[in-house]
C-alpha positions in Angstrom: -2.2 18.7 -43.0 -5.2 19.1 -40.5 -6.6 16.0 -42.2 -3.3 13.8 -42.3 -3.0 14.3 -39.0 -6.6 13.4 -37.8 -5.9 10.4 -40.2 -2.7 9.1 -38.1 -5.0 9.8 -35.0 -7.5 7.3 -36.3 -5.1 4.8 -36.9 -3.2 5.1 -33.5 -6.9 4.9 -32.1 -7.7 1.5 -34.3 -4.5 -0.1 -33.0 -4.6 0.9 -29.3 -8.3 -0.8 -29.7 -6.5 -4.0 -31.8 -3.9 -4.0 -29.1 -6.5 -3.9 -26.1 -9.2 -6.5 -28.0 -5.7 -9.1 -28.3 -4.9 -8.4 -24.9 -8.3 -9.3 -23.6 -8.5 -12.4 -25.6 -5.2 -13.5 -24.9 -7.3 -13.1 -20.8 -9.6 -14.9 -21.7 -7.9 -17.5 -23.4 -5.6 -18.0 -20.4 -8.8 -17.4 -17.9 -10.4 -20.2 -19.7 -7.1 -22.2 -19.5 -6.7 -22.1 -15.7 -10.5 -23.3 -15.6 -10.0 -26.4 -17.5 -6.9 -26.7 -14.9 -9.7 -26.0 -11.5 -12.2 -28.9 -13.2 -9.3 -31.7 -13.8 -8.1 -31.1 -10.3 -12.1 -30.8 -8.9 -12.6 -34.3 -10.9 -9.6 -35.4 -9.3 -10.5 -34.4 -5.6 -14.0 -35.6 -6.0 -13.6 -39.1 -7.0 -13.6 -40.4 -4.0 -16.9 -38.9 -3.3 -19.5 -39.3 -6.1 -21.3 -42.2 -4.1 -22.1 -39.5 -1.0 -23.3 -37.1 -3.1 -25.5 -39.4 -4.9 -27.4 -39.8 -1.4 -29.0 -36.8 -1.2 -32.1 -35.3 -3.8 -30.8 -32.5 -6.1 -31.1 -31.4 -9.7 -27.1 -32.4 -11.4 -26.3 -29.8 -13.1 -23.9 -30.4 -16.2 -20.3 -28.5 -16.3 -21.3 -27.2 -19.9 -24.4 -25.9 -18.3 -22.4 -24.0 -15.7 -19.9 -23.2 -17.8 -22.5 -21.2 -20.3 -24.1 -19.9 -17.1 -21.0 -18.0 -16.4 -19.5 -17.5 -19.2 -16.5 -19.7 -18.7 -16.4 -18.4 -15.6 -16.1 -14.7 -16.9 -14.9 -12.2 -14.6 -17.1 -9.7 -16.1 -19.9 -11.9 -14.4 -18.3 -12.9 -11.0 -20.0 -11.3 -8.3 -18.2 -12.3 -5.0 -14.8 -14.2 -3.5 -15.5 -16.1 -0.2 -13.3 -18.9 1.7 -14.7 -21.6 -0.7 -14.5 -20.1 -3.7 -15.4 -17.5 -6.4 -19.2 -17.0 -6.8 -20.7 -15.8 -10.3 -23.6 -14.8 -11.5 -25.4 -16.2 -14.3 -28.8 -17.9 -15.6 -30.1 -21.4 -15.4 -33.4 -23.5 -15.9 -34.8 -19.8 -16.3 -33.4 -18.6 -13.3 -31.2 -15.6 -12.2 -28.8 -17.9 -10.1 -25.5 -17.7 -8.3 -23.0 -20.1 -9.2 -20.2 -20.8 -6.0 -17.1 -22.3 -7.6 -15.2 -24.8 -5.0 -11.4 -23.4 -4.9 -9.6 -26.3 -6.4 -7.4 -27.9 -3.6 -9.4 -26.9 -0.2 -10.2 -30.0 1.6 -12.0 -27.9 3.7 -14.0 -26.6 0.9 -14.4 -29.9 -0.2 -16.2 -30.7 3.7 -18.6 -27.9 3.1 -19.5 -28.6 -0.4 -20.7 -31.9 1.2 -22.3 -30.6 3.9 -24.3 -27.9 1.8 -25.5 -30.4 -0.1 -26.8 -32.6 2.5 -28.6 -29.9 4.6 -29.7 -27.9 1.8 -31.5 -30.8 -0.7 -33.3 -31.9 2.3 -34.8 -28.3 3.8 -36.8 -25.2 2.5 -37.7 -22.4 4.2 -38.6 -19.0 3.1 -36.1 -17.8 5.3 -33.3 -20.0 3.8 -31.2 -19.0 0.4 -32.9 -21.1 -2.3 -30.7 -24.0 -3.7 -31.5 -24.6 -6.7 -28.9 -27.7 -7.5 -25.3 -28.9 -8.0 -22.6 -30.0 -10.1 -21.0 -31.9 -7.6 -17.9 -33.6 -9.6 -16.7 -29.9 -10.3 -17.6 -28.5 -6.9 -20.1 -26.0 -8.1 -23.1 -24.6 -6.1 -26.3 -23.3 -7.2 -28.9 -21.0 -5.9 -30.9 -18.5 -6.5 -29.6 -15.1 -7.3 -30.5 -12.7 -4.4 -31.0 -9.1 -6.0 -30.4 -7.1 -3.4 -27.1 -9.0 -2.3 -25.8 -9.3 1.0 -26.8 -7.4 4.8 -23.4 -6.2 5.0 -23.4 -4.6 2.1 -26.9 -3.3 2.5 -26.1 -1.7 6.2 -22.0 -0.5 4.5 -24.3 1.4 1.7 -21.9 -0.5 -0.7 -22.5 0.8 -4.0 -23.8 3.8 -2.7 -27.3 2.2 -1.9 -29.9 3.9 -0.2 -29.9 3.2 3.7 -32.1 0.1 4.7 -35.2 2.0 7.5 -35.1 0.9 10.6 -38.7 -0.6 9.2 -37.3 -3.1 7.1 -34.1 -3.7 9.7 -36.6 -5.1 12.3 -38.3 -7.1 9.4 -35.0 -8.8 8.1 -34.0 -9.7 12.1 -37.3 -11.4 12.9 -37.0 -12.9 9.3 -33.4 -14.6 10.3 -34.0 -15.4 13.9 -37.2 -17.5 12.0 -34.9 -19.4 9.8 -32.2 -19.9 12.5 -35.0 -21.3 14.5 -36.0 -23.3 12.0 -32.6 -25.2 11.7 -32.8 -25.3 15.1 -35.9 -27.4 15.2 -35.2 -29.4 12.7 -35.9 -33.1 13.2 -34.2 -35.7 14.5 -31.2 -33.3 14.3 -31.3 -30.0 15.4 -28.6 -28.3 12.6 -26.6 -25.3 14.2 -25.3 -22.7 11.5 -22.1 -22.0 12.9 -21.1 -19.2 11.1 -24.0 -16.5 11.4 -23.1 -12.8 10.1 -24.5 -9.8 7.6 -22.3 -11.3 5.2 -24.2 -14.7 5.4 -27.8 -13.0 5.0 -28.6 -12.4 1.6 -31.7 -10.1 0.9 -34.0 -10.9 -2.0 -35.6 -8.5 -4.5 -38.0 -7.5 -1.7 -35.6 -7.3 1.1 -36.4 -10.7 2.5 -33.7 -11.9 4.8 -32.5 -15.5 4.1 -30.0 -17.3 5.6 -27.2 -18.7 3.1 -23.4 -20.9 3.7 -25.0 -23.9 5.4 -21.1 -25.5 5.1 -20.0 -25.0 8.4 -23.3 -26.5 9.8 -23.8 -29.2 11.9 -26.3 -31.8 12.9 -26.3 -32.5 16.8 -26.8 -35.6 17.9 -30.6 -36.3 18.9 -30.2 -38.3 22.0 -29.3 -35.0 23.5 -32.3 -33.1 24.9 -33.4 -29.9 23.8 -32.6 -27.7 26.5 -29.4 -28.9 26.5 -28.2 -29.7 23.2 -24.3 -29.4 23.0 -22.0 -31.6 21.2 -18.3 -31.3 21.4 -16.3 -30.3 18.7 -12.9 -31.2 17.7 -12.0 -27.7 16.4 -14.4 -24.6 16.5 -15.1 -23.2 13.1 -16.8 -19.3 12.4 -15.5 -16.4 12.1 -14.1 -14.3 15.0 -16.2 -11.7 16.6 -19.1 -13.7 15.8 -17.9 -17.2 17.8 -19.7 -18.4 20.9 -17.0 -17.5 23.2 -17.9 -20.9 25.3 -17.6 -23.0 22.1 -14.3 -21.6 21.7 -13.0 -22.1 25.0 -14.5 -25.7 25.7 -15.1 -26.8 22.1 -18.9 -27.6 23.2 -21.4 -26.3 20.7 -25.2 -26.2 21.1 -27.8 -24.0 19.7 -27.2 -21.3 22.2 -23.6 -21.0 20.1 -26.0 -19.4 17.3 -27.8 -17.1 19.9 -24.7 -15.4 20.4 -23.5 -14.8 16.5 -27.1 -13.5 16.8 -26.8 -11.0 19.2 -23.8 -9.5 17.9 -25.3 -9.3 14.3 -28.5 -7.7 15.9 -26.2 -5.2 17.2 -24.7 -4.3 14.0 -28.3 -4.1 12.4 -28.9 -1.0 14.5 -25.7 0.5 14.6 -23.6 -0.5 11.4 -20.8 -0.3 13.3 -17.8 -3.6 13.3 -18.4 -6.5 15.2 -14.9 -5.7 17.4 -15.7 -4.9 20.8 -19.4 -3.9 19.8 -21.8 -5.4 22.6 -19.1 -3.7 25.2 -19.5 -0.6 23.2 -23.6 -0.2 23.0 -23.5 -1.4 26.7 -21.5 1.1 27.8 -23.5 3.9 26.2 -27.0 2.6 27.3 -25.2 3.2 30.9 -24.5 6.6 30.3 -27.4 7.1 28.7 -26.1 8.1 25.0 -27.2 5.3 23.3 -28.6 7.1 20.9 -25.3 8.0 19.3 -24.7 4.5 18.4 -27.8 4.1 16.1 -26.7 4.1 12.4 -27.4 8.0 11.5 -28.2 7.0 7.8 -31.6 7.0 9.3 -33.0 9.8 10.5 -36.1 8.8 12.4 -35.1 6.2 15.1 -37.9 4.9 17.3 -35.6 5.4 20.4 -37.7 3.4 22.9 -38.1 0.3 20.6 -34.9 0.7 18.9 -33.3 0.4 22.6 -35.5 -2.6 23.8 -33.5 -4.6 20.5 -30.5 -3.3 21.4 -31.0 -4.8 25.2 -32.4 -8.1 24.3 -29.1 -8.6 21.5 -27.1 -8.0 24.8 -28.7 -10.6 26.2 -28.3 -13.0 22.7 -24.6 -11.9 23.4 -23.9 -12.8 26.9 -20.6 -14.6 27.4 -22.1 -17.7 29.1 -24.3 -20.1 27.4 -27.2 -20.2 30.2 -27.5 -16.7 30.4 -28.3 -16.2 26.8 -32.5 -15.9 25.8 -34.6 -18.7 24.1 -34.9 -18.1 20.5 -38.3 -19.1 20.2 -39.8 -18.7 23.8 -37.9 -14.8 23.9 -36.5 -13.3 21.1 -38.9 -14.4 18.4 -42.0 -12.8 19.8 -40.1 -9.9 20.7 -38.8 -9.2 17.4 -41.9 -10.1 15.9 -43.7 -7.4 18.0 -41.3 -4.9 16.4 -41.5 -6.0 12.9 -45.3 -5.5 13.0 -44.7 -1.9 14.6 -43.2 -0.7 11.8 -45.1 -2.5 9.4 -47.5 -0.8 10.6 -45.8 2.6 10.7 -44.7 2.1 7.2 -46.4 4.8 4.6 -49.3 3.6 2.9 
């Protein structure tokens, strides 16, 4: 009876299994579907654009190449959902690379595919997310994977990782303000990011900051001098908390627009607290003297002194009006570079 009954198990067992393998590829089946469905309407919405893309120097990859990469598109491999599109993970010309999949139907998305492209094929910077190439008739990005994903989730402990030291959080700011300044500089057009946040820094195997999602970028004009590069926009893009509140309010953007998404991202670096409300916040507690309460307490060994200097020169990277806002280069720069070599040099041998 004992063994009858073990016997009926097994087979319940065998055709729960059966049941879930036919469910699954009856998924995938469907999954692959819809994709065929995204790439006729990408080849569709990108018609009109193959001669642009052909300006600019990239490796094309194929759509069968991305398509093995990710294993049709796989969700077992997808890694992230932004505003463009789903991003997956995958391997190509023997690289770990992600793979950021143009949401079929988003003009938008389409403007910042195109823009990607043209400041990304024509800049490198150790400090910038590597691109690797493009499929651009299907809308798909490629870059190199990042292995230690984004500063967001690094500073959140997503995935219960181990809390960055405040060592390697001065590192990664003098690391972006770097490749920020770098865009800034860039000739003839200075290219501002627009959209700086934790989200958009992505930290490599050893932790190097690098500055990814170029698509809201923008070249300035370069009649307009340096000091007072600012172009006026139609409509502000970003993402709120972060946005220049000047650019918002007159639609003017310049370099100092970045400075400010800076600042507040600097403050978040210490504190790993939201971006709502948080220069008022550290402000207010450097005034009454506990600003040591808003340091993230994942670490436990705070430099207070230094650890306040970057909290008062963010303020400053966050002030509401343009002119009152440091000089990357001239300013903040050598002051975070002062810090990052204090704690390299603190750092256990």
């Amino acid at each position: 009876m004992a063994e009858e009954m073990r016997k009926m198990g097994d087979q319940e067992k065998n055709k729960g299994r059966a049941a879930l393998e036919k469910a699954e590829a009856s998924n995938r089946i469907a999954e692959l579907d819809s994709n065929r469905r995204v790439i006729a309407e990408m080849k569709q919405l990108t018609t009109d654009d193959n001669d642009d893309d052909h300006k600019f120097n990239y490796h094309r990859y194929t759509i069968d190449e991305i398509e093995e990469a990710t294993q049709y598109f796989s969700s077992s491999v997808k890694i992230g959902e932004g505003g463009y599109g789903p991003v997956y993970r995958g391997r190509l010309s023997n690289y770990d690379v992600a793979i950021k999949v143009l949401r079929p139907g988003a003009a938008q998305g389409r403007s910042q595919f195109q823009k990607e492209v043209e400041v990304l094929s024509c800049i490198r910077h150790p400090n910038m997310v590597p691109f690797l190439g493009a499929c651009p008739e299907y809308g798909c990005l490629v870059y190199e994977y990042m292995a230690n994903g984004s500063l967001e989730e690094r500073l959140l402990r997503r995935g219960n990782t181990p809390p960055l030291s405040w060592q390697t959080r001065f590192k990664i700011a003098s690391e972006i303000v770097t490749g920020v300044l770098f865009l800034h500089q860039t000739k003839p057009e200075p290219i501002v990011h627009r959209d700086l946040k934790p989200g958009n820094i992505l930290l490599d195997q050893n932790f190097v900051g690098r500055i990814s999602d170029v698509g809201l970028a923008r070249l300035l004009p370069p009649s307009i001098a340096e000091d007072i590069t600012q172009y006026r926009m139609t409509s502000t893009a970003g993402t709120f908390c972060y946005i220049d509140p000047e650019y918002q309010q007159t639609g003017m953007l310049g370099v100092k627009s970045d400075v400010y998404s800076l600042g507040i991202m600097l403050l978040q670096m210490i504190t790993a607290k939201p971006a709502m409300g948080l220069s008022h916040h550290v402000e207010n507690a450097i005034e009454k003297g506990t600003f040591g309460q808003m340091l993230d307490p994942c670490v436990p060994d705070w430099p207070q002194d230094e650890a306040l200097g970057f909290a008062k020169l963010a303020l400053q990277c966050a002030e509401l009006r343009r002119k009152d806002r440091p000089d990357l280069g001239k300013v903040v720069l050598p002051e975070l570079t002062r810090l990052r070599d204090l704690g390299e040099e603190s750092m256990p041998v």
